[in-house]
N, C-alpha and C positions, 0 to 999 in steps of 0.2 A: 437302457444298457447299450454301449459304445458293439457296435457291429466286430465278429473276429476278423472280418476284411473286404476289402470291397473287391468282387467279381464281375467281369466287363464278360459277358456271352455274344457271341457272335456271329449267327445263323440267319438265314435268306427263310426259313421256312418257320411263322406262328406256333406251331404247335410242339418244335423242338424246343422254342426258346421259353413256353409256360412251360413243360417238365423239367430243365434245367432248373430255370427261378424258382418253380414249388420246391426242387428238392436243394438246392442251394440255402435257400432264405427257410427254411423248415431246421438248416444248421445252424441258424443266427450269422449267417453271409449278408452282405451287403450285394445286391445282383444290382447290374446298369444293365440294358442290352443296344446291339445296335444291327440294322435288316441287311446289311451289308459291309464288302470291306473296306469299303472308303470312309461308311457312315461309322466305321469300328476305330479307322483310323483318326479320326477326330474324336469321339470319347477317349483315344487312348489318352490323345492330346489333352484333354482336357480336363476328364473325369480322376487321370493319374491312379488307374487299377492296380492292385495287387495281384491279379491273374488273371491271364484272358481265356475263355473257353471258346474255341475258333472252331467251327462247320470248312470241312476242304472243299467239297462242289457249292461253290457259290458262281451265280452269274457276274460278268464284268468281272472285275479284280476276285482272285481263288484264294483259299486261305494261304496258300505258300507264299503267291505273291505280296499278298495282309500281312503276314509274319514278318516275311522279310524287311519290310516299309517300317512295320512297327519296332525289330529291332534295332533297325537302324537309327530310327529316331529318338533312341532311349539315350537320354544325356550324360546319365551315371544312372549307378544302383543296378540289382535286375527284375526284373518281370519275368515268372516262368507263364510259359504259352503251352496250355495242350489241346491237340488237334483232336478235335470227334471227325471221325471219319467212319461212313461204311465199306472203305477198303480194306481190305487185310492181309492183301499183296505185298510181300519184300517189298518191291521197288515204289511203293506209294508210302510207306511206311520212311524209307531210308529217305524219299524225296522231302518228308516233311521235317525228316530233323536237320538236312541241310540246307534246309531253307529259314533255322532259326529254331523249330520247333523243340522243347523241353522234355512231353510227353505224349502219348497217345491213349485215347479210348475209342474203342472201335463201338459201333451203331449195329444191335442194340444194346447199349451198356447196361452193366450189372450196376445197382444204386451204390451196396457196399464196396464195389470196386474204382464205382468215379469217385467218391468223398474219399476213399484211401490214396487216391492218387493224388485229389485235391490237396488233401492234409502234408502228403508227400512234400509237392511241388511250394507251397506256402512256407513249409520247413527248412527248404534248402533255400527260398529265398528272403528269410529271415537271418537265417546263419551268415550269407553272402553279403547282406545290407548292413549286421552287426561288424564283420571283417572290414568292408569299405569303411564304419564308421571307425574302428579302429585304427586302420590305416591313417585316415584324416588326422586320429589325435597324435598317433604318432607323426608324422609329416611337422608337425605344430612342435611339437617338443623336440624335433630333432632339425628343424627347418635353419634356416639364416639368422628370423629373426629371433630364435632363442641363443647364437651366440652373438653375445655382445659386444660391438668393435665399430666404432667411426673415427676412429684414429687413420694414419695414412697405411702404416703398419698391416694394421684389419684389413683393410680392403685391397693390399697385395693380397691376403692370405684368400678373401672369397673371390678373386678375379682368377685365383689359381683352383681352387675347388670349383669354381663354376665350368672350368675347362675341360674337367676330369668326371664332371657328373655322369655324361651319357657314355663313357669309352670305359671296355674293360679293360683297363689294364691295373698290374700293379701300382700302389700309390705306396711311398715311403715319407712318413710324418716324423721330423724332429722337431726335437726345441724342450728347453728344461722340463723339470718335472713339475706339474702345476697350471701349463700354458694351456690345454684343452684340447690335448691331440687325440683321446676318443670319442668326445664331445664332434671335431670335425670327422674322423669315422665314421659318426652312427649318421651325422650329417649328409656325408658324401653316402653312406648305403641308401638310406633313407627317400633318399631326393633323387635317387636312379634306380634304373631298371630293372634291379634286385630289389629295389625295397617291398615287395609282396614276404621276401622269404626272412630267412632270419639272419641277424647278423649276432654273431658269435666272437666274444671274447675273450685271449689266454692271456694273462700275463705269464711270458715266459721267463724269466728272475724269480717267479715265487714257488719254482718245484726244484728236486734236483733233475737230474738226466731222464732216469729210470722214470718218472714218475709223469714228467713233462712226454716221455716220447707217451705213450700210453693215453694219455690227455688229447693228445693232438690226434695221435694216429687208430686207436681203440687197441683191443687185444682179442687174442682167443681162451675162451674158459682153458682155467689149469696151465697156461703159459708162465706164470709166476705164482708164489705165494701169494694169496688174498685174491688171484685171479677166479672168483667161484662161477663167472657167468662171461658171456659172448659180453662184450662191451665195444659200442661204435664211438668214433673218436672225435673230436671237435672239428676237425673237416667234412668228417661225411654228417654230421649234424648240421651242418653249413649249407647242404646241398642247394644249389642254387641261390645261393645268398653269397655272403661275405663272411670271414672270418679276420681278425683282430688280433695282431701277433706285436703285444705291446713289449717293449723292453725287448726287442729282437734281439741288442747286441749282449745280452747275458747267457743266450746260449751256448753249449759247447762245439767244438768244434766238430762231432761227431753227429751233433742232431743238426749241425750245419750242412751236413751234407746228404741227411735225409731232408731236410729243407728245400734243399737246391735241387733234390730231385722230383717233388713234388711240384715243385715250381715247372720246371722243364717237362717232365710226362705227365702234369696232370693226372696223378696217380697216388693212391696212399698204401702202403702195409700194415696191416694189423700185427703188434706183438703177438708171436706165434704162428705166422702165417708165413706163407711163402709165393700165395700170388696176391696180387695188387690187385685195388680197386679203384675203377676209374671215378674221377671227382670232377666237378662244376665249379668252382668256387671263384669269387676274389678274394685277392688276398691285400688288408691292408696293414702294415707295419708301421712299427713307430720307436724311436730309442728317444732318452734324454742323454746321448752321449752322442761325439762329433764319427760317424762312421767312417769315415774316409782317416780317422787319425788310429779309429779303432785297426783300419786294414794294418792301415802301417805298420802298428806294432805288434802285427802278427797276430791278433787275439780274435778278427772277423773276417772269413773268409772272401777274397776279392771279387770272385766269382758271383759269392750270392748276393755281395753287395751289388752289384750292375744290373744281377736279376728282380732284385728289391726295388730299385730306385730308378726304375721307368718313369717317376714321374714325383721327383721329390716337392716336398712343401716344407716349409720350416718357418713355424709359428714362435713369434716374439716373446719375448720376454715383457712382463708386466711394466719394467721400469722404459723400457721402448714405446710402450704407449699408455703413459700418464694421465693422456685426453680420456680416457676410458673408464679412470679409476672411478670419478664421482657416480659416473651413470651405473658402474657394476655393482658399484657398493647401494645404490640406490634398490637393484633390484632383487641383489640378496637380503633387500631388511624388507622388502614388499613380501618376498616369498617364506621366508624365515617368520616372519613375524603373524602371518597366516596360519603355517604351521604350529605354530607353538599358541596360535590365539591371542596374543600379546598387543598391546595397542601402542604404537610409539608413533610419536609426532614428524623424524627424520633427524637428520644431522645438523647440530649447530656450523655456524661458517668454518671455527676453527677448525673441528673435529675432522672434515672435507676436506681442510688445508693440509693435516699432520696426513691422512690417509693419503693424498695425492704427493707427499713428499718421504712420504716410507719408502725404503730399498725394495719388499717384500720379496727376499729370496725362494720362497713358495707358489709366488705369482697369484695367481685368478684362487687359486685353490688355497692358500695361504689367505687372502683378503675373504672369501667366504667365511671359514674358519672363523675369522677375529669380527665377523659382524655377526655370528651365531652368537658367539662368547658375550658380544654386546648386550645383545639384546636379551641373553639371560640374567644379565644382570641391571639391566635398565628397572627403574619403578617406571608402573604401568602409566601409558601415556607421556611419558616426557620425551625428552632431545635426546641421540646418543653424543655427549661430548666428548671435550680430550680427558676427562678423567676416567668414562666410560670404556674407553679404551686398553688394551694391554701395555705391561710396563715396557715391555722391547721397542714398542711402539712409541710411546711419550717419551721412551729414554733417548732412540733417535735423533726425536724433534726436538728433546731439549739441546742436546750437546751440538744438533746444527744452530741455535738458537733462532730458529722459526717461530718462535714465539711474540721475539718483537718485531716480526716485519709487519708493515702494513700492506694492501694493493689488493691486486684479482689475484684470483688463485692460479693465474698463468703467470703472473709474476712469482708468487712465492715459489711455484713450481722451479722455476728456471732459475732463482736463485739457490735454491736446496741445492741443485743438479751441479750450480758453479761450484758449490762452497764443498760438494763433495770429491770433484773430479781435479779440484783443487788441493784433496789436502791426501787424497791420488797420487798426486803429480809430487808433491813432497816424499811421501813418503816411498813410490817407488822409483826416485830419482827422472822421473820422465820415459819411464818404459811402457809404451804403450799397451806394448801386450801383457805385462801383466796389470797394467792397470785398468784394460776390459775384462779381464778377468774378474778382477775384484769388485768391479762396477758390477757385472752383470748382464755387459753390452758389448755387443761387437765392437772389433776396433774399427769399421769404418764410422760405424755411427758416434763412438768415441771422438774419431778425428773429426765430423762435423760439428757436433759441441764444443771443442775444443777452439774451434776455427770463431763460431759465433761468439763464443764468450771471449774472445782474444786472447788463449792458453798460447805459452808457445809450444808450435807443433814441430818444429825443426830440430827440437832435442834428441842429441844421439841416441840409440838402443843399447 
């Protein structure tokens, strides 16, 4: 039978250290010991304990001094440490927990009260090694490498999250709907110095006023209809974490300016309430619409736009980085296809070709989508090809006629892009800006294209 855990005892004096181990190892413990605090601090090293039972009068190094050593040397995880001591003075007590120490039993212990303290300190450090491992998986699923971008595109966007990881301030994320602006949120909480706490998401477009401020801010029971209970709001649920204020620019102008005050006094109102409560948070936002066009036309206030946008990022559009598509698509049918149990072999060459040459006005979230849809309809173990595909998809590619080109997939790519921005340029007489509109793509990156592929770029507006 596998011991409940292993106990490092650590006393200068035989006959402490037989009554600990009879009554330790009489629990089914696993006891090591060691006759001092140097020889403690090398089992700790070595033996890797699940609790140390430390004697305070030791000659040479004293348990405070032992503790201290020993926590310092603990890499990750934690080790609870409690001190036997026959002191029972204030000041020998408080010297030991600020010397690292966990717990105390004082000399001479009660048996039912050291195994309940044992049991204690094992517990909390059971919970604390499950939360770290937690922590880790999370890190993993919200890290770098789960989004996916070696494009040139990508790696403006992580050279700019990597700048913003350790600094509080507000972060404002745009870019269409689809491109993984809470994907980088949970990213940027995660991989900073909030990420212990929670990160908290509102889409603010999906309530109306009344229901959104309440959401955000909590309420007092009986403040409104259906108000039966005290209710805390998505900021102070945030407490020391981040909070997620997705679609900011569909707010009204009223919650605009309880927005803008929260931002500035670090402070929220509960519906119904009349004094504020102070909050910790960060706050990161994110719109699929251009805010500086939204001030303009009067519909987002200028104010909280400058308060928002400490520190904007604006994540591309899918047809911006093309280099992207085969490895995305690669890793939605690894993780879709586990899901669902499903055995598929991967993408025929063509199938690569049509998905790397789609518009996909949905982006990353749009190409997910259509490799689920695939691979429900794949028979088990084969290719996903161009037939496996949806019809908006294949109709595309036929009517570019991508069909009969030959070459690498950076050629077909850069052919699609001509034959479309080409027939762009027809149809919106050479007006750039609607013709990034349509595309998809900024108009500088539009004029670089245009430039490579020899379009004329000198056509009036």
């Amino acid at each position: 039978m596998k011991p409940k855990a292993k106990i490092l005892v650590v006393d200068d004096h035989p006959s402490n250290i037989k009554v600990l181990r009879t009554r330790l190892s009489s629990d089914g413990y696993e006891v090591i010991t060691a006759a001092n605090g140097r020889e403690g601090l090398e089992k700790c090293q070595t033996e890797n304990p699940d609790l140390v039972m430390l004697d305070v009068m030791m000659p040479g190094m004293d348990g405070y001094e032992t503790c201290r050593k020993m926590k310092k040397s603990l890499p990750t995880g934690f080790m609870p440490v409690i001190m036997v001591t026959a002191k029972t003075d204030t000041a020998s007590i408080v010297k030991g927990f600020e010397a690292g120490a966990d717990d105390y039993v004082t000399k001479p212990f009660q048996p039912v009260e050291l195994m309940a303290r044992v049991r204690s300190m094992l517990r909390i450090r059971n919970m604390h090694n499950e939360n770290l491992e937690l922590r880790h998986e999370l890190l993993s699923s919200h890290g770098f490498d789960n989004i996916v971008g070696s494009s040139t595109a990508m790696k403006r966007v992580f050279e700019m999250v990597e700048k913003v990881l350790d600094r509080n301030i507000t972060v404002l994320l745009t870019g269409q709907t689809g491109t993984g602006k809470e994907a980088i949120a949970r990213c940027i909480h995660y991989n900073g110095p909030r990420g212990n706490n929670r990160f908290v998401a509102a889409n603010c477009g999906a309530l109306t006023e009344s229901l959104l401020e309440s959401e955000l801010f909590g309420h007092k029971k009986g403040s409104f209809t259906g108000a039966v209970d005290d209710r805390i709001g998505l900021f102070e649920a945030a407490e020391g974490g981040t909070i997620f204020l997705d679609e900011i620019t569909e707010t009204s102008q009223a919650m605009q300016v309880k927005l803008l005050r929260v931002l500035q006094e670090g402070e929220v109102t509960r519906v119904g309430e009349v004094e504020p409560r102070k909050i910790n948070v960060r706050v990161i936002a994110a719109t699929n619409k251009d805010p500086e066009l939204e001030v303009k036309a009067g519909r987002f206030r200028q104010d909280l736009f400058y308060r928002l946008s400490v520190f904007p990022i604006c994540l591309p559009p899918l047809t911006e980085r093309r280099d992207d598509i085969p490895v995305l698509a690669k890793l939605f049918l690894k993780k879709y296809s586990q899901a669902m149990n499903l055995e598929c072999s991967g993408f025929t060459p063509e199938a690569l070709e049509v998905l790397a040459g789609y518009s996909w006005p949905g982006n990353v979230r749009e190409l997910e989508n259509e490799i689920q849809r695939a691979l429900v309809l794949l028979r088990p173990g084969g290719y996903i090809g161009i037939t496996d595909l949806s019809a908006k998809v294949r109709n595309e590619h036929t009517i570019l006629g991508v069909t009969t080109r030959r070459g690498t997939l950076k050629e077909a790519v850069e052919a699609t892009e001509q034959e479309l921005i080409k027939r762009s340029f027809e149809k919106h007489s050479g007006n750039k800006t609607r013709m990034a509109d349509e595309l998809g793509i900024s108009r500088w990156t539009l004029l670089q294209k245009m430039r490579a592929f020899g379009i004329d770029i000198d056509t009036d507006e």
